[in-house]
VOPAGU-2260 file (C-alpha; in pm, 1 decimal, decimal comma):
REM VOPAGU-2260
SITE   aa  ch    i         X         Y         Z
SITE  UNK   A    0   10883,2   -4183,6   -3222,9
SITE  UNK   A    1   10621,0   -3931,9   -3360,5
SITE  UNK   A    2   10881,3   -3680,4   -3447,5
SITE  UNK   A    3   11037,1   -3982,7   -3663,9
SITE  UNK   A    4   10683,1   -3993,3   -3818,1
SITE  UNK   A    5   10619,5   -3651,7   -3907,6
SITE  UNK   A    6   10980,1   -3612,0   -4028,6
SITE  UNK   A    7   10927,2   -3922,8   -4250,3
SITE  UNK   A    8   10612,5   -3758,3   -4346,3
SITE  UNK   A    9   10719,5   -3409,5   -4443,8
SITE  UNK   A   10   11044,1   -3577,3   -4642,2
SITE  UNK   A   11   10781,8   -3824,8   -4821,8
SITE  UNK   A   12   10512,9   -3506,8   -4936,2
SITE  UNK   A   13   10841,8   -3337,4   -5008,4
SITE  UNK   A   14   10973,1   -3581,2   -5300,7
SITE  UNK   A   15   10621,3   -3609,1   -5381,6
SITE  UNK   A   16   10593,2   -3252,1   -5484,6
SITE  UNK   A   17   10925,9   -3242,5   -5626,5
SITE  UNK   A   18   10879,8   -3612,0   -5846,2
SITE  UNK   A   19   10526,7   -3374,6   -6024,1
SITE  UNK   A   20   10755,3   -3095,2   -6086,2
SITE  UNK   A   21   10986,3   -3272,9   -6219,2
SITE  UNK   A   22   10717,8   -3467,0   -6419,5
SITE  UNK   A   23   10505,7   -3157,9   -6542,8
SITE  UNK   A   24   10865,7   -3012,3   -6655,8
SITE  UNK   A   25   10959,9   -3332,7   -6875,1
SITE  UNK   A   26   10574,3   -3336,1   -7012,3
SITE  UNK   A   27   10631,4   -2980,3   -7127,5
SITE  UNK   A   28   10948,2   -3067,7   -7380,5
SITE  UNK   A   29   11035,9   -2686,5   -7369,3
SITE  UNK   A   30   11365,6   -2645,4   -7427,2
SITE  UNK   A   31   11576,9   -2503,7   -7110,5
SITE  UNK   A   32   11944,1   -2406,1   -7070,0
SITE  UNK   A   33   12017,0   -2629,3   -6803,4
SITE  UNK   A   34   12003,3   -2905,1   -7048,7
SITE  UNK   A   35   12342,7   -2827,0   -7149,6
SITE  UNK   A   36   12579,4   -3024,8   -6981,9
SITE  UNK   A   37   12887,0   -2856,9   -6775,6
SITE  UNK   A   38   13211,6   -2810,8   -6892,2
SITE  UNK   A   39   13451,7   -3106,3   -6875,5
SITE  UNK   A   40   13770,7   -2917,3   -6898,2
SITE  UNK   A   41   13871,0   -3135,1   -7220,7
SITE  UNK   A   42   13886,6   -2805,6   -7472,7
SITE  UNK   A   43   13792,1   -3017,7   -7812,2
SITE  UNK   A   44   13528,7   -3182,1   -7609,9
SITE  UNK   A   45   13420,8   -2868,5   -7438,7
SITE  UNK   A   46   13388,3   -2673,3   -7802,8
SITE  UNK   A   47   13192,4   -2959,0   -7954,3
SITE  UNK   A   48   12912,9   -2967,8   -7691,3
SITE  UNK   A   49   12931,1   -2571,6   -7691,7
SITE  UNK   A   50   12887,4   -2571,9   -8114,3
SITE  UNK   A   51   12577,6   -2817,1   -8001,9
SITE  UNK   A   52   12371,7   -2700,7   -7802,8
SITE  UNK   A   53   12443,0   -2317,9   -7996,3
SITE  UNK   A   54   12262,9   -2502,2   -8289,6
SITE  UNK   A   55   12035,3   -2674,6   -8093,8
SITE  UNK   A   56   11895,0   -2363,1   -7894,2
SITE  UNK   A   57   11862,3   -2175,7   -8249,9
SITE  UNK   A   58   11678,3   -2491,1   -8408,2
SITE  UNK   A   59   11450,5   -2408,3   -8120,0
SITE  UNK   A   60   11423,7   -2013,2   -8210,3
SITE  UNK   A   61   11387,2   -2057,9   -8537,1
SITE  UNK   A   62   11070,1   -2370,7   -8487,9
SITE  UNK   A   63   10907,3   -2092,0   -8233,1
SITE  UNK   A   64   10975,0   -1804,0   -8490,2
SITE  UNK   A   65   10835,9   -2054,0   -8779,8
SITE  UNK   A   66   10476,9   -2207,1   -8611,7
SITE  UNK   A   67   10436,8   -1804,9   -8508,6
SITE  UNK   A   68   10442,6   -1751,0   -8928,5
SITE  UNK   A   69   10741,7   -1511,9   -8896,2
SITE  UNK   A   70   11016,1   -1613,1   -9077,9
SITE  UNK   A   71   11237,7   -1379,7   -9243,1
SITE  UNK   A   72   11469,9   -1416,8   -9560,8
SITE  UNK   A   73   11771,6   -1383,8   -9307,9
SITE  UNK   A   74   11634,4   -1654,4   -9093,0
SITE  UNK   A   75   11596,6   -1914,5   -9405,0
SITE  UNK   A   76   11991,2   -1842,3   -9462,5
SITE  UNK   A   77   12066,5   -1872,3   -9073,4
SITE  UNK   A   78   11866,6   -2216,1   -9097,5
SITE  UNK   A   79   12047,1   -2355,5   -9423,1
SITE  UNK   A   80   12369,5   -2256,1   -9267,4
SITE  UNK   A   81   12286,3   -2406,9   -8914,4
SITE  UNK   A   82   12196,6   -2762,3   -9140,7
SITE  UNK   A   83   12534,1   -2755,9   -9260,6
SITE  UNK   A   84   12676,1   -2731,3   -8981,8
SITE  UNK   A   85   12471,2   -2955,8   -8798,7
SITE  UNK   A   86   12564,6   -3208,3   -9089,7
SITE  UNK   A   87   12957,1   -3134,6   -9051,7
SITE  UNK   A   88   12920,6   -3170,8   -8677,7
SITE  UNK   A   89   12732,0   -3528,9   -8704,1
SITE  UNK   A   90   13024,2   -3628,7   -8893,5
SITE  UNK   A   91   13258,0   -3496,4   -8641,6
SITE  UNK   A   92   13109,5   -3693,5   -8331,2
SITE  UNK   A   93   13215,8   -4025,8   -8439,5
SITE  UNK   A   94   13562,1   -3911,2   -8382,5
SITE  UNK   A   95   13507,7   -3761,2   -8077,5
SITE  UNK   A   96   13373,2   -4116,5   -7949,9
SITE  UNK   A   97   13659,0   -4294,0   -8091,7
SITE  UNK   A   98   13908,4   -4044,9   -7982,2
SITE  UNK   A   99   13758,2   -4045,9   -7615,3
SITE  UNK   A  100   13934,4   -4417,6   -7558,2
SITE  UNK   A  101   14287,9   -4237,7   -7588,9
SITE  UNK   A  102   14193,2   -4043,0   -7275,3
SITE  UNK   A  103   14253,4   -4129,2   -6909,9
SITE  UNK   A  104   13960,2   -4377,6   -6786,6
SITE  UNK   A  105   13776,6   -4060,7   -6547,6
SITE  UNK   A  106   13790,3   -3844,2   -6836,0
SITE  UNK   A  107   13706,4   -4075,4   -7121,3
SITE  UNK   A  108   13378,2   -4162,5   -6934,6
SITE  UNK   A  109   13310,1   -3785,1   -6922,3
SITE  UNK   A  110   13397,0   -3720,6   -7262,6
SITE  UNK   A  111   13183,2   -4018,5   -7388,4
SITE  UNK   A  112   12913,9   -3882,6   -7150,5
SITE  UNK   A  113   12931,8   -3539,0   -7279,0
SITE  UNK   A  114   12941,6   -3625,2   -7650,1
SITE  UNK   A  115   12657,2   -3858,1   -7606,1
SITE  UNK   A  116   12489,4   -3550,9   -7491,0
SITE  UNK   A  117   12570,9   -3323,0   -7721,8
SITE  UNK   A  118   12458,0   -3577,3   -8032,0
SITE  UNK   A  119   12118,8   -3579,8   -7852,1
SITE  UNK   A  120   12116,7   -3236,6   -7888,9
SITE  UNK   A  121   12249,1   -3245,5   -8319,6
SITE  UNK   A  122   11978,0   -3479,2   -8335,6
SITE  UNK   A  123   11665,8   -3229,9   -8197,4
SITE  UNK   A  124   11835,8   -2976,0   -8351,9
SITE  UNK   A  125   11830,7   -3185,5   -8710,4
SITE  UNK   A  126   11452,0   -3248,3   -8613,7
SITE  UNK   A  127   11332,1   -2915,4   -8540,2
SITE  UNK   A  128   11518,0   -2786,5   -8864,2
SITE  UNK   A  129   11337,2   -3043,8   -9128,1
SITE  UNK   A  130   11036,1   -2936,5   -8955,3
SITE  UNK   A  131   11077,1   -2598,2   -9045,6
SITE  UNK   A  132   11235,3   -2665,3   -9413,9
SITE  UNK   A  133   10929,1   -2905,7   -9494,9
SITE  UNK   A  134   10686,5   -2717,6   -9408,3
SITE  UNK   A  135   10846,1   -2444,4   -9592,3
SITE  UNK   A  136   10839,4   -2609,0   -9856,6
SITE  UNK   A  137   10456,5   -2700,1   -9835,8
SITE  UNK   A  138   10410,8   -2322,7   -9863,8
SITE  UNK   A  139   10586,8   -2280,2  -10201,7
């Protein structure tokens, strides 16, 4: 009976310290690579997640490389070309929703899943790339 209670114990402390981790990591909004969901195995799916995140990890480079007061001509290009993109790929995720009901039911729900994702991701990336642009712009 007391080894029941220490084990219950030690496993309750344990998801303590893991649940703050977890907590302090969220609180932090930093972006990290494991935010990018796996591969499905669906190759258009796969590709759209993949173009993304891309954009969305460079919105974040390009935010850190703006607040630090570096920006470079080639990096105002880079970030006109990434809205484009980002732009052309918002378009492009309505049909990947739509076209996700033509799949099997266990890969529908994944695509659905992973393009839900992956417009999560167009979205921060749209937000950390006006951020930039305006406050270029205040600077002119």
């Amino acid at each position: 009976m007391k080894l029941l209670q220490s084990t219950v114990f030690i496993l309750f402390i344990m998801v303590m310290c893991v649940s703050a981790v977890s907590a302090q990591e969220k609180k932090s909004g930093k972006s990290k690579k494991s935010d990018r969901p796996a591969d499905i195995g669906i190759v258009e799916y796969d590709e759209f997640k993949n173009s993304s995140f891309d954009l969305y990890e460079k919105s974040v480079k390009y935010k850190e490389i703006y607040e630090a007061g570096k920006l470079s001509d080639g990096n105002i290009r880079d970030i006109s070309s990434a809205k484009k993109d980002l732009v052309a790929l918002g378009v492009q995720s309505a049909s990947m929703v739509k076209n996700a009901k033509e799949l099997s039911v266990d890969q529908s729900v994944r695509a659905v899943r992973i393009t839900n994702k992956s417009i999560k991701a167009i979205n921060k990336a749209k937000k950390n790339i006006n951020y930039v642009l305006d406050g270029m712009r205040g600077k002119e």
